[in-house]
Backbone as JSON, one array per atom type, in Angstrom:
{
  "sequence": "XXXXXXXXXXXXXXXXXXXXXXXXXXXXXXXXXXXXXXXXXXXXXXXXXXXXXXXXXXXXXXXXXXXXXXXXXXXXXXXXXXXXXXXXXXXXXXXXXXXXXXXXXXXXXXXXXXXXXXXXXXXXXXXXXXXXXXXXXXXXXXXXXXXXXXXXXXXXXXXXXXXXXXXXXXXXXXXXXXXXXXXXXXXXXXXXXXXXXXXXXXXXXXXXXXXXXXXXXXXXXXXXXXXXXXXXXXXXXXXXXXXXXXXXXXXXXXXXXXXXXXXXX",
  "N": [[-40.55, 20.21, -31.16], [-38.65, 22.91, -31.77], [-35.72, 24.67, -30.28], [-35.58, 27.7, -28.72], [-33.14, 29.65, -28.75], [-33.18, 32.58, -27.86], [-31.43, 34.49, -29.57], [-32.82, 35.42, -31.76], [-32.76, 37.89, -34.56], [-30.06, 38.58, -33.99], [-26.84, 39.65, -35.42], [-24.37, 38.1, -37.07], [-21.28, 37.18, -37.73], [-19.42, 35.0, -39.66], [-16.61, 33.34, -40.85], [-15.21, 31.63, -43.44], [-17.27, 30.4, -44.47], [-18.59, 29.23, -46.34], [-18.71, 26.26, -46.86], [-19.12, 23.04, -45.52], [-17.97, 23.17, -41.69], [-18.02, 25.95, -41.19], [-20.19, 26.7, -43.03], [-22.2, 24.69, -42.24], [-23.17, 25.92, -39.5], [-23.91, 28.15, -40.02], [-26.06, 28.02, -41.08], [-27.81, 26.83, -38.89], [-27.43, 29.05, -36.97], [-29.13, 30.85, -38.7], [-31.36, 29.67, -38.64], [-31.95, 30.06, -36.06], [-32.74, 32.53, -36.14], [-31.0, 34.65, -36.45], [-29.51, 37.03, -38.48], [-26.78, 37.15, -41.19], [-23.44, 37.33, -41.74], [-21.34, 36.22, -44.32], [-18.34, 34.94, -45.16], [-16.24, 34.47, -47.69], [-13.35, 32.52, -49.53], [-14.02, 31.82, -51.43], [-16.38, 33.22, -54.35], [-18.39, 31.77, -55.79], [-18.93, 29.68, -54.49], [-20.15, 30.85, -51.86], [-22.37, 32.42, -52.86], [-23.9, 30.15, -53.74], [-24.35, 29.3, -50.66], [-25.23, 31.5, -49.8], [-27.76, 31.73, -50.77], [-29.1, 28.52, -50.29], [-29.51, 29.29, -47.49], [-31.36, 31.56, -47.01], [-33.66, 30.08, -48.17], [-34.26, 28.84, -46.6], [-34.01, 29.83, -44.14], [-36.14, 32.35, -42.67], [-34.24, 35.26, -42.8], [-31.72, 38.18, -43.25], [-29.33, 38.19, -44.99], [-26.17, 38.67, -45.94], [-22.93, 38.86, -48.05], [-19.45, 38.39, -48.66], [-16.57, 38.31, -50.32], [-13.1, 36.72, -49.71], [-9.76, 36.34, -48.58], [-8.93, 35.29, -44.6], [-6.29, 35.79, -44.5], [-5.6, 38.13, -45.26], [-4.5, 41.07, -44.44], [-6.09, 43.28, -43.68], [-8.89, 42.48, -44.28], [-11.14, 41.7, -41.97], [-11.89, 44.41, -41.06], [-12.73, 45.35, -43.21], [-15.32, 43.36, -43.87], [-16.86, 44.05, -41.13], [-17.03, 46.38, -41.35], [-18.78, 46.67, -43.62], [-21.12, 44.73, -42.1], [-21.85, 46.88, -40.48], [-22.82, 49.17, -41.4], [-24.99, 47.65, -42.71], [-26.58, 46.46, -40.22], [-25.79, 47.93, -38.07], [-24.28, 46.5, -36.16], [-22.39, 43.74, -34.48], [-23.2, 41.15, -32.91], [-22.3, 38.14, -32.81], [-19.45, 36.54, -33.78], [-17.69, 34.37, -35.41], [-14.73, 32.79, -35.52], [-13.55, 30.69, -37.97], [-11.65, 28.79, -40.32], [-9.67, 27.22, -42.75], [-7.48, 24.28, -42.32], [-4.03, 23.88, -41.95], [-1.69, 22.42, -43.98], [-0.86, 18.6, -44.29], [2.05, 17.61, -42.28], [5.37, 16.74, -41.07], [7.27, 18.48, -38.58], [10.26, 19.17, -39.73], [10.15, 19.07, -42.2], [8.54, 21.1, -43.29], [8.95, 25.03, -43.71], [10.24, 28.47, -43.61], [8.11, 29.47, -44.76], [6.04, 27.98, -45.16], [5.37, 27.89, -42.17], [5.01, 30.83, -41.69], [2.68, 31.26, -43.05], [0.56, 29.39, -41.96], [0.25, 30.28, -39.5], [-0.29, 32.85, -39.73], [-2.75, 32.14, -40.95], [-4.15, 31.0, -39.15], [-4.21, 31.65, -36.55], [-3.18, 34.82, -36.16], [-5.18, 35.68, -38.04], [-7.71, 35.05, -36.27], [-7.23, 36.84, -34.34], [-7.17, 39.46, -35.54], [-10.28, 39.79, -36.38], [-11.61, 39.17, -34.13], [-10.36, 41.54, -32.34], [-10.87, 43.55, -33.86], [-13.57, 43.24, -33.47], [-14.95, 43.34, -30.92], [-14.69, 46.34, -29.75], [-17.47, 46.7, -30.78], [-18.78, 44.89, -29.76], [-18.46, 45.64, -26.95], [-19.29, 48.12, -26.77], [-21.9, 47.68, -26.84], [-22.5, 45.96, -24.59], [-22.86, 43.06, -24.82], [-21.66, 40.16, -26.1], [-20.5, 37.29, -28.41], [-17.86, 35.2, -29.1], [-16.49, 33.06, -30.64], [-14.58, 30.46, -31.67], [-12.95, 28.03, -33.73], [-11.7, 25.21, -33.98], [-9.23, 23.01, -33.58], [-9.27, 19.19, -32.24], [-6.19, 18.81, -32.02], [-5.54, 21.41, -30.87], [-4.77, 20.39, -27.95], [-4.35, 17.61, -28.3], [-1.71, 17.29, -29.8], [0.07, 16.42, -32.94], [2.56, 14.26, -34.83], [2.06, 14.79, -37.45], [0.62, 16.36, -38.08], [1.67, 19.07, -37.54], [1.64, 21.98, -37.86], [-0.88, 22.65, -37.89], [-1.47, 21.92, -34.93], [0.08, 23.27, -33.42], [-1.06, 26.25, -34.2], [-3.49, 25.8, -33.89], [-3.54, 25.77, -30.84], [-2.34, 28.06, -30.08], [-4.95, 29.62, -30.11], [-6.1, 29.15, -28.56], [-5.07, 29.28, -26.13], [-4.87, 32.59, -26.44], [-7.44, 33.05, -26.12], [-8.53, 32.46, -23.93], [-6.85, 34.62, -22.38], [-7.57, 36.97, -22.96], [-10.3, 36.67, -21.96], [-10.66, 37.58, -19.49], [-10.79, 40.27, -19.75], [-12.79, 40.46, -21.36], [-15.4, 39.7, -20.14], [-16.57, 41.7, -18.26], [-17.84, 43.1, -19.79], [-20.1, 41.59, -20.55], [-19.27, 40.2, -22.92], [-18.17, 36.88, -24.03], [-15.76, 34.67, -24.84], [-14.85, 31.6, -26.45], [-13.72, 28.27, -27.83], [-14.51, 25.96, -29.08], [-13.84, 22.73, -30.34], [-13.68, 20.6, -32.72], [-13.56, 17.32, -33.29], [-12.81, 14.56, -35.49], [-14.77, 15.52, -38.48], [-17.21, 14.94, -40.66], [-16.42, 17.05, -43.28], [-15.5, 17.97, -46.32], [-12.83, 18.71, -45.94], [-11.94, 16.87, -44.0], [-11.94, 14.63, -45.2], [-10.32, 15.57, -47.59], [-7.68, 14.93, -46.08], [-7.7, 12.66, -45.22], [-7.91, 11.15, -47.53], [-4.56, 11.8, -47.92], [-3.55, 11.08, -45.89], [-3.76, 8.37, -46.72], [-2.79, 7.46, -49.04], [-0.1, 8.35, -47.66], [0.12, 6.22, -46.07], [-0.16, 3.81, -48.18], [-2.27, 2.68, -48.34], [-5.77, 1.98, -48.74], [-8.44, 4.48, -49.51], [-10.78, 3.56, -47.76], [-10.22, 2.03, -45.95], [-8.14, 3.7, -44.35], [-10.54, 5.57, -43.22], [-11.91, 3.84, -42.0], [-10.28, 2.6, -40.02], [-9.57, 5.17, -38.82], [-12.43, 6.03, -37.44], [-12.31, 3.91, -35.87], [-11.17, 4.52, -33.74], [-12.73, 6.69, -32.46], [-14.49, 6.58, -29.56], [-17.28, 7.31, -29.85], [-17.89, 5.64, -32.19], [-18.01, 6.71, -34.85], [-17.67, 9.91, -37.32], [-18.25, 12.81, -36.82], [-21.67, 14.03, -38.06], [-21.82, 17.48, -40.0], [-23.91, 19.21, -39.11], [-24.48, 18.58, -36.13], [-22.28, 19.49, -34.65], [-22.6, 22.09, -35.31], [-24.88, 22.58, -33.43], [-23.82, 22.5, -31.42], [-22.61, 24.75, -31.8], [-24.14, 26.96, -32.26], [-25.43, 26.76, -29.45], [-23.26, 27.91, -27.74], [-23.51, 30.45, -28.82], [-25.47, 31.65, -28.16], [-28.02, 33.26, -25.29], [-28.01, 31.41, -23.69], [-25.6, 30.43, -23.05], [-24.72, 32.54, -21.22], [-22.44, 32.42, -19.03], [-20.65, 31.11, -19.65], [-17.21, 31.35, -20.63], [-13.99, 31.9, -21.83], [-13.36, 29.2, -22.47], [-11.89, 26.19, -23.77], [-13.58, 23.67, -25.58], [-13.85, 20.73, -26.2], [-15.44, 18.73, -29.21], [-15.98, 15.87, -29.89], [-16.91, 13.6, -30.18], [-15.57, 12.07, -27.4], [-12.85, 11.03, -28.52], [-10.89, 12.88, -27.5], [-7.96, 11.61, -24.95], [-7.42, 13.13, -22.94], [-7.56, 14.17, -19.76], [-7.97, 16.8, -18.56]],
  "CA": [[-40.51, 21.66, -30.96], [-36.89, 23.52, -31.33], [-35.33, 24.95, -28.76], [-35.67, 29.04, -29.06], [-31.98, 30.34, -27.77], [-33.44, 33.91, -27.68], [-30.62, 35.24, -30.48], [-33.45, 36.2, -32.49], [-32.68, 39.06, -34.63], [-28.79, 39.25, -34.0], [-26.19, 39.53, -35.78], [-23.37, 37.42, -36.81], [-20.12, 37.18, -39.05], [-18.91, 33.69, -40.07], [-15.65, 33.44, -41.69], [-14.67, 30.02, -43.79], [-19.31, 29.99, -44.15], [-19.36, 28.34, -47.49], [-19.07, 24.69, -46.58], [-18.03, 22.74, -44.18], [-18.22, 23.45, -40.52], [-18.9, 26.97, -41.32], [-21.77, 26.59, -43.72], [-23.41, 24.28, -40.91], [-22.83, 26.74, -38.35], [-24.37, 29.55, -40.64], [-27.38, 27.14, -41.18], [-27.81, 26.86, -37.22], [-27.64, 30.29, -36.55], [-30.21, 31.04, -39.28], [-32.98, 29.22, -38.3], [-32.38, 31.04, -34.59], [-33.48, 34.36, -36.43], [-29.4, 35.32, -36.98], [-28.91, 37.91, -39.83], [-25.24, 36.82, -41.48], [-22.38, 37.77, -43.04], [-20.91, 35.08, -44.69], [-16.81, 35.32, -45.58], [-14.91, 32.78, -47.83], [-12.44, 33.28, -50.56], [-15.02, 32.28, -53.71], [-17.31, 33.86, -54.56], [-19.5, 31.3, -56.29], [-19.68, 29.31, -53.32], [-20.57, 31.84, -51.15], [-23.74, 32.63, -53.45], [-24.35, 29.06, -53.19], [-24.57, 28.92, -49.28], [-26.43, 32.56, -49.47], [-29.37, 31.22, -51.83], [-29.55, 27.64, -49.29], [-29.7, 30.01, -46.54], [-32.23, 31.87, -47.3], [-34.4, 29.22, -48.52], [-34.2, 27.97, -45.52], [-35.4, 30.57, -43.14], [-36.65, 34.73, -43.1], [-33.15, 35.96, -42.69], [-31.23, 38.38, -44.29], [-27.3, 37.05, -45.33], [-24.91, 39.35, -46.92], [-21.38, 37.57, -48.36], [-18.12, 38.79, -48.85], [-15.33, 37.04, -50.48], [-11.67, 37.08, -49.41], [-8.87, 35.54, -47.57], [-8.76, 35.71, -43.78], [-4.64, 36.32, -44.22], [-5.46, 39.47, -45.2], [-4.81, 42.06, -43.25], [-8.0, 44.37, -43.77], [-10.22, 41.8, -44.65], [-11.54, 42.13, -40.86], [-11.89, 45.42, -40.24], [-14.2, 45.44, -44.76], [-16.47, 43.14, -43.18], [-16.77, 44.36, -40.05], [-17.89, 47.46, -42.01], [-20.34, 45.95, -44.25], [-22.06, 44.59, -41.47], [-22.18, 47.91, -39.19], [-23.75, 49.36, -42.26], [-26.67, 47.19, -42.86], [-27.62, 46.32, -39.2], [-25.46, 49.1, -36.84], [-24.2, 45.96, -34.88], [-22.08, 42.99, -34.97], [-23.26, 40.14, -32.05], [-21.25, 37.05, -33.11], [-18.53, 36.34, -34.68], [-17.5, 32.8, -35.68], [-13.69, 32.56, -36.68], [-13.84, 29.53, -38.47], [-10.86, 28.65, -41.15], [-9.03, 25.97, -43.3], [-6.41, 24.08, -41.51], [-2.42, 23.82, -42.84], [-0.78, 20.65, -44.84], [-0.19, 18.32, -43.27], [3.54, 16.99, -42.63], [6.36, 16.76, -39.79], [8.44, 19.43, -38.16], [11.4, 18.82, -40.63], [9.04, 18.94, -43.27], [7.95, 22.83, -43.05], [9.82, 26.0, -44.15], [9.53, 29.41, -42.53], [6.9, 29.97, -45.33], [4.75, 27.48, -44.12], [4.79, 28.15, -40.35], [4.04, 32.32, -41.92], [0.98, 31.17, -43.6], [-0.28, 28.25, -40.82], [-0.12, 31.11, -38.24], [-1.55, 34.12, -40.54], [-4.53, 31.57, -41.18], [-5.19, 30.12, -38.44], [-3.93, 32.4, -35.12], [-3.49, 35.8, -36.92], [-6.5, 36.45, -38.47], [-8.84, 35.38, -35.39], [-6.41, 37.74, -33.4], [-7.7, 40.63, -36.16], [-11.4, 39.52, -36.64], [-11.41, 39.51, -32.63], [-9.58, 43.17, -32.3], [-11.88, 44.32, -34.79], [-15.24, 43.41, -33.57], [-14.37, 43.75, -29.71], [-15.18, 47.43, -29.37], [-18.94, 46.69, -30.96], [-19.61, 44.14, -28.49], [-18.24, 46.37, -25.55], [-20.37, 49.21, -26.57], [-23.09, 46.98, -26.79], [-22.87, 44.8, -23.33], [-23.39, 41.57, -25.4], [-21.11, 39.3, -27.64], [-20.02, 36.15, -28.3], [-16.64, 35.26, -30.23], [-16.2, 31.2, -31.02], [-13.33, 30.38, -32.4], [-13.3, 26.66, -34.13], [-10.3, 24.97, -33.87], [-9.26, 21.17, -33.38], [-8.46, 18.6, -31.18], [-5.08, 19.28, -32.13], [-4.85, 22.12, -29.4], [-5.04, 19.4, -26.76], [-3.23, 16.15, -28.32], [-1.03, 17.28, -31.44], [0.5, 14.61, -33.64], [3.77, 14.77, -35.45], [2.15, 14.76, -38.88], [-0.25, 18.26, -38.24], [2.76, 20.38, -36.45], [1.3, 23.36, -38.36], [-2.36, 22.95, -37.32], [-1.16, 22.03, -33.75], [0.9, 25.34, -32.85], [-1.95, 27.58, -34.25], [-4.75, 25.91, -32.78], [-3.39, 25.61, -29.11], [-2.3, 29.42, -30.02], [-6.0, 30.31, -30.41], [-6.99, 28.71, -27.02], [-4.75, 30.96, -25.34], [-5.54, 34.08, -26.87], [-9.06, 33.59, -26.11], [-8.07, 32.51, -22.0], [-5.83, 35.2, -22.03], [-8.72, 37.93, -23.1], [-11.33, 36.59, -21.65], [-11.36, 38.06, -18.73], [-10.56, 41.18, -20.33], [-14.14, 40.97, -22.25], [-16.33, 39.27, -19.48], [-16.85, 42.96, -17.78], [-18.75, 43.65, -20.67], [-21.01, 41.16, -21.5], [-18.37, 39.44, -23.76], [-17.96, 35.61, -23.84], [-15.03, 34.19, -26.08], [-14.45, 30.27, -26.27], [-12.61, 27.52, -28.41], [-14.87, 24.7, -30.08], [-12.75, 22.0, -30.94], [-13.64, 19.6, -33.71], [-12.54, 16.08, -33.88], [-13.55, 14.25, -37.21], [-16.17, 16.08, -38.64], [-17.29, 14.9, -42.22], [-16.44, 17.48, -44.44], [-14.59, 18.02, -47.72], [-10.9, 18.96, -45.31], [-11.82, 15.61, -43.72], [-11.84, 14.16, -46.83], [-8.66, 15.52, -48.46], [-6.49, 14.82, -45.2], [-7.64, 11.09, -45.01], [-7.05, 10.46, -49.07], [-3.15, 11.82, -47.75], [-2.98, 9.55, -45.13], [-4.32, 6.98, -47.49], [-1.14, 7.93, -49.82], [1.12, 8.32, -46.94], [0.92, 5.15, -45.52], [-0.1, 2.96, -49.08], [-3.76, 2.49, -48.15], [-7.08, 2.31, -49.05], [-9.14, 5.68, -48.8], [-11.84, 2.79, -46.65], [-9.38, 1.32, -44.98], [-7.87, 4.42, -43.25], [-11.76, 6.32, -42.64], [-12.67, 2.8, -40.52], [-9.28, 2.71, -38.92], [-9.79, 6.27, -38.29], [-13.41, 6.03, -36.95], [-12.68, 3.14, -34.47], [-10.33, 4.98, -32.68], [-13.28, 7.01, -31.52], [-15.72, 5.59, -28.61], [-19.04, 7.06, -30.24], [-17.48, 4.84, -33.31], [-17.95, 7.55, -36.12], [-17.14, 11.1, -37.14], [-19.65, 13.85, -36.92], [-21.88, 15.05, -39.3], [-21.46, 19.15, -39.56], [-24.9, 20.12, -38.18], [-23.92, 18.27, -34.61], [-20.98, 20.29, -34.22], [-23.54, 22.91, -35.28], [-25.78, 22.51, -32.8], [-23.16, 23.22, -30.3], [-21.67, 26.2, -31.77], [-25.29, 27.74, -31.6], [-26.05, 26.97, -27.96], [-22.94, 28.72, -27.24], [-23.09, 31.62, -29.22], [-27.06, 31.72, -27.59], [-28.37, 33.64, -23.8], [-28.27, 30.29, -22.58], [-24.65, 30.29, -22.75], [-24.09, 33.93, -20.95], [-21.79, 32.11, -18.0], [-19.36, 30.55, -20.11], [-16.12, 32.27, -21.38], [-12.46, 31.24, -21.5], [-13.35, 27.57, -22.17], [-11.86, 25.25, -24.76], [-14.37, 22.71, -25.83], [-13.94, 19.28, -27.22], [-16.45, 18.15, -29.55], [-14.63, 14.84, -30.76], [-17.18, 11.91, -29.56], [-15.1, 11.24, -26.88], [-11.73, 11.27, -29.0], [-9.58, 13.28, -26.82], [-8.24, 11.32, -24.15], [-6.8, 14.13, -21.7], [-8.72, 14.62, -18.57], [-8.15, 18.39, -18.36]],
  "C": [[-39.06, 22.12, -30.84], [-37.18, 24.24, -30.36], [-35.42, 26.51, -29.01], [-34.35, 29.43, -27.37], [-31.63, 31.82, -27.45], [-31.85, 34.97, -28.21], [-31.19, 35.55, -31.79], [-33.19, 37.55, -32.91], [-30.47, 39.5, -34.49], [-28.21, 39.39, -35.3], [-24.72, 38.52, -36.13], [-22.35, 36.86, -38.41], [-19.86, 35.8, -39.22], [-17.54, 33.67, -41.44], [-15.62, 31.77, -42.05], [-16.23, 29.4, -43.89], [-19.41, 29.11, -45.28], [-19.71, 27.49, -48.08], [-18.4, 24.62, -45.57], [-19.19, 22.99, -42.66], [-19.27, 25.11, -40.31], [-20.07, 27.07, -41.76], [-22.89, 25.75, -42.59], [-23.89, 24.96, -39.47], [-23.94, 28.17, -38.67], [-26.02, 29.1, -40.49], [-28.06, 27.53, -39.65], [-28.29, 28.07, -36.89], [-28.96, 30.85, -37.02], [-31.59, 30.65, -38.69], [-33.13, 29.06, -36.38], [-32.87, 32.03, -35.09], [-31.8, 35.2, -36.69], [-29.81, 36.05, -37.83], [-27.51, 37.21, -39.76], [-24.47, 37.61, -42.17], [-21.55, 36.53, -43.27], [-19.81, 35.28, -45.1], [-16.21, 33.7, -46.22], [-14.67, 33.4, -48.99], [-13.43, 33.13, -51.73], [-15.97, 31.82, -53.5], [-18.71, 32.93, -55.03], [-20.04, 30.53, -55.07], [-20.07, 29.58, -52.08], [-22.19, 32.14, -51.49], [-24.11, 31.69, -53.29], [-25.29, 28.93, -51.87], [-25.86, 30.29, -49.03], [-27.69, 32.14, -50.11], [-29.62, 29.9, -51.08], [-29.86, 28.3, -48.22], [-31.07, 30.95, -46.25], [-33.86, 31.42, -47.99], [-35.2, 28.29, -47.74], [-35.05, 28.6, -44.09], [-35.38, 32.09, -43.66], [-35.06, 35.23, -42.25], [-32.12, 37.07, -43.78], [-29.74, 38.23, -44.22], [-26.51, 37.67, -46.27], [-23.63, 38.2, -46.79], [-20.25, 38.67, -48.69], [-16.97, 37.95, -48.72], [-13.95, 37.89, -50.02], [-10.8, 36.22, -48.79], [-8.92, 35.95, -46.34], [-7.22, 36.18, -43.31], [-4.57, 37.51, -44.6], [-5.2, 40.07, -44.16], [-5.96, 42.9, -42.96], [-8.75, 43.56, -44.29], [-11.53, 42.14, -43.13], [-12.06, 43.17, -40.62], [-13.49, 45.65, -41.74], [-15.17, 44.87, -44.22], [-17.33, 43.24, -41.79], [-18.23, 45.43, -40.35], [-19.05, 47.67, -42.76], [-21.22, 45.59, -43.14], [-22.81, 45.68, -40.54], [-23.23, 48.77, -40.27], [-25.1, 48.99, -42.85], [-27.32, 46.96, -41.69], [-27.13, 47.12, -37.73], [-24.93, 47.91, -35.68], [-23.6, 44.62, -35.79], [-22.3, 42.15, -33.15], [-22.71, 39.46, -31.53], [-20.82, 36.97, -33.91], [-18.18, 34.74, -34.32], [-16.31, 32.94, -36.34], [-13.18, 31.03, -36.64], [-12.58, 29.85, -40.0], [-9.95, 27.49, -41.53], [-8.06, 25.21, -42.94], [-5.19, 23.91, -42.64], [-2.73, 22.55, -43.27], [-0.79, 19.86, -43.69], [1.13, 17.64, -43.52], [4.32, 17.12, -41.32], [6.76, 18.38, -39.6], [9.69, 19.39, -39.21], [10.72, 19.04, -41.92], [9.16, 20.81, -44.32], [9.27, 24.01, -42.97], [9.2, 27.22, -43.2], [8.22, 29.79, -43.58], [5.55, 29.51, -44.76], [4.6, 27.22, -42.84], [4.08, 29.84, -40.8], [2.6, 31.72, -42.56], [0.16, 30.94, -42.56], [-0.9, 29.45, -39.73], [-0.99, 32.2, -38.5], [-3.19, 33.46, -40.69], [-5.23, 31.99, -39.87], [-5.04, 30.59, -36.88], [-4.28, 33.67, -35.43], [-4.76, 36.18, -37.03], [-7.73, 36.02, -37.44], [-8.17, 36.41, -34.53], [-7.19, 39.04, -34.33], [-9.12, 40.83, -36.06], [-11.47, 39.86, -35.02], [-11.53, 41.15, -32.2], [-10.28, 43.77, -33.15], [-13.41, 45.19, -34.14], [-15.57, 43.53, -31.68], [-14.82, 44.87, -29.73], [-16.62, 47.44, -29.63], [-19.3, 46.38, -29.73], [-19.63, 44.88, -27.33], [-19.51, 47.39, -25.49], [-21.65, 48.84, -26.48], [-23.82, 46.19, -25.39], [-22.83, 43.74, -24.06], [-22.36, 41.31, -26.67], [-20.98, 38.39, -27.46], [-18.78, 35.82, -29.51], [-16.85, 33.94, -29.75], [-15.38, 30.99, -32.4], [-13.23, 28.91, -32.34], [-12.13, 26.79, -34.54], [-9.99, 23.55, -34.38], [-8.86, 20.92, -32.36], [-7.15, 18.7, -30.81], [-4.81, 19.91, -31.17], [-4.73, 21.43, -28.19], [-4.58, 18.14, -26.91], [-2.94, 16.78, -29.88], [-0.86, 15.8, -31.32], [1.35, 15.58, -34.07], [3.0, 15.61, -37.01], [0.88, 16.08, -38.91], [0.57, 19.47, -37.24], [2.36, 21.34, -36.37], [0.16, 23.61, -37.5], [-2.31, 22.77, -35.56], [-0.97, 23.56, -32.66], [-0.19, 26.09, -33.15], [-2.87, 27.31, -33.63], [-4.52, 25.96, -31.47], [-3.22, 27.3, -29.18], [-3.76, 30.04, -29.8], [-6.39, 29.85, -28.85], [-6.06, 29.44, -26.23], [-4.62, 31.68, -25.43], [-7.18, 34.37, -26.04], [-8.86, 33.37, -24.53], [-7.44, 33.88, -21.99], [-6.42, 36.5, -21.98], [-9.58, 37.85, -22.66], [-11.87, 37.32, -20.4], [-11.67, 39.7, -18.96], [-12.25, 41.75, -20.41], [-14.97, 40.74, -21.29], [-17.14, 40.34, -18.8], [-17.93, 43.2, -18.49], [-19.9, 43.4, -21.11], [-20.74, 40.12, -22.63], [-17.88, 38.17, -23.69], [-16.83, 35.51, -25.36], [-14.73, 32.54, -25.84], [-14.33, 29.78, -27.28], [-13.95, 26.4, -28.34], [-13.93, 24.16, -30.71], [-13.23, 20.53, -31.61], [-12.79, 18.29, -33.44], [-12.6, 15.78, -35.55], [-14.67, 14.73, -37.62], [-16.46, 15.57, -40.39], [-17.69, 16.14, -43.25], [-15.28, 17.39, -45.29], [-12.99, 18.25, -47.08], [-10.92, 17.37, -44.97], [-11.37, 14.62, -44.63], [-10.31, 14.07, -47.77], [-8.03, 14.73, -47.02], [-7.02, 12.68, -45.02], [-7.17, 10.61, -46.43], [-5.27, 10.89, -48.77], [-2.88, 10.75, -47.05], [-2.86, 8.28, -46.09], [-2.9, 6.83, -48.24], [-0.2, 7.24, -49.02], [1.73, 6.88, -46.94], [0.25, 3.57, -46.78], [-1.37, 2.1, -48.78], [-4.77, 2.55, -48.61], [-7.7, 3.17, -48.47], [-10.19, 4.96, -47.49], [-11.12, 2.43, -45.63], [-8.77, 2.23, -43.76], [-9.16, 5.08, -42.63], [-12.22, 5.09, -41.85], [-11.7, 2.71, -39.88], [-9.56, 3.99, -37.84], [-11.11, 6.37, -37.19], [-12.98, 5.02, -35.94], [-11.6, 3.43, -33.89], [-11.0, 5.9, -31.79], [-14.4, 6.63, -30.49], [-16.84, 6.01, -29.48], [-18.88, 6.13, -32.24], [-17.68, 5.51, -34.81], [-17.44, 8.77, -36.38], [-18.25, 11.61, -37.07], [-20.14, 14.16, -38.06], [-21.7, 17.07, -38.64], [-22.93, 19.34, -38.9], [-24.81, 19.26, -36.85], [-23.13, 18.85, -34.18], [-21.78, 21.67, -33.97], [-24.41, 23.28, -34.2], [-25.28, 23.04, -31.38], [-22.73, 24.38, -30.49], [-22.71, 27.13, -31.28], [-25.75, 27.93, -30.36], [-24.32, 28.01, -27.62], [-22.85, 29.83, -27.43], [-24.76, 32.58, -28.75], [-27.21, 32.57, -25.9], [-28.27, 32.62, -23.46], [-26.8, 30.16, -22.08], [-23.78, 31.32, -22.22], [-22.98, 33.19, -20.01], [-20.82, 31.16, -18.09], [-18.37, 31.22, -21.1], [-14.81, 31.8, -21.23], [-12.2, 29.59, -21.74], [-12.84, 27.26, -23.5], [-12.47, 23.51, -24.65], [-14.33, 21.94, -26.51], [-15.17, 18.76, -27.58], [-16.28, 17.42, -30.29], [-15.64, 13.63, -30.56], [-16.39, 11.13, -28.86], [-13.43, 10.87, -27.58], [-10.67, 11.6, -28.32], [-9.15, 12.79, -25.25], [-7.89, 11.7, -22.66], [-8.08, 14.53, -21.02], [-8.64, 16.19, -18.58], [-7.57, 19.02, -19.91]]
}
């Protein structure tokens, strides 16, 4: 028997929906009773994820392609959604992480991008959809990150700085929103098996003159539950928090690494 997290019927945006973390996240939500809006730059695989989605359960799932470095991408889908259901619930900013490479490495171009991705545009998407929720009493913002905000490494500098940026944006607002009804918190990915996972281990593999097997079992037994995640486990958490069950949590950054990260606080 599933679990019914009484978000039947909401609403909810998903940026970065059309694989991946997002697409499992979108899944999740769906078969709570979610309506979606689905956001990723193309278009075909967007239609993709909307035609599995719908196949899947009685929901209805608008899409809209784009970059989240836009600047008005935020505010277009925002609009699309207030238009078909007068209400935006949850939001999920979910997006692609930087290169990876050293400090020495990186130009000011690529610290402007890393940060437009991956700080930036949940700072807009946020500031956007913030006045719905207020007027509403009820939201939830989850913002998917990495472990990174909690043990960088040399060789993801980029993805480091923006994700720890996003965990104190969302502390730093939270109490801001809690008045309202408004929960915001930080999901933090370790290894998750998708297609980013994927490229960034064939680099390593490169880097250090390896076999793609050789670094994904190195990699895996560095974590205690001895594997990476599949995406609907990660899933499973984003939904309970973006759910009534999770009204009394806000401000939190959450490791969901199998045990991976080995900082006590």
């Amino acid at each position: 028997m599933s679990v019914n997290y009484e978000i039947d019927n909401r609403v909810a945006i998903i940026t970065g929906a059309s694989s991946g973390i997002g697409f499992a996240a979108a899944k999740g939500l769906a078969l709570q009773g979610v309506n979606l809006v689905l956001v990723s730059r193309t278009e075909e695989k967007l239609k993709y994820a909307q035609a599995e989605i719908k196949a899947l359960a009685n929901v209805e799932v608008e899409i809209f392609s784009g970059d989240v470095i836009d600047k008005s991408l935020s505010q277009k889908v925002i609009d699309l959604a207030v238009s078909k259901w007068g209400k935006v619930d949850i939001l999920v900013n979910n997006a692609g992480g930087p290169p990876m490479g050293s400090f020495l490495e990186h130009d000011d171009d690529a610290w402007d991008e890393a940060l437009d991705q991956n700080l930036k545009s949940t700072i807009r998407f946020t500031r956007a959809v913030a006045p719905l929720m207020i007027a509403n009493s009820w939201g939830r913002i989850i913002n998917i990150t990495s472990t990174l905000a909690k043990e960088p490494t040399p060789l993801m500098v980029l993805s480091a700085t923006a994700r720890a940026g996003v965990s104190a944006f969302s502390k730093s607002i939270s109490s801001e929103l809690a008045e309202y009804g408004v929960t915001i918190n930080t999901l933090c990915p370790g290894g998750v098996l998708t297609e980013r996972l994927h490229s960034l281990l064939m680099t390593a593999a490169e880097k250090q003159e390896k076999s793609y097997q050789e670094v994904l079992e190195s990699s895996q037994a560095t974590i205690p539950l001895g594997r990476f995640a599949e995406p609907e486990e990660f899933a499973d958490m984003l939904v309970f928090m973006a759910s009534e069950r999770a009204r009394y949590i806000t401000g939190t950054t959450v490791m969901v690494d199998g045990g991976l990260t080995k900082g006590v606080f």
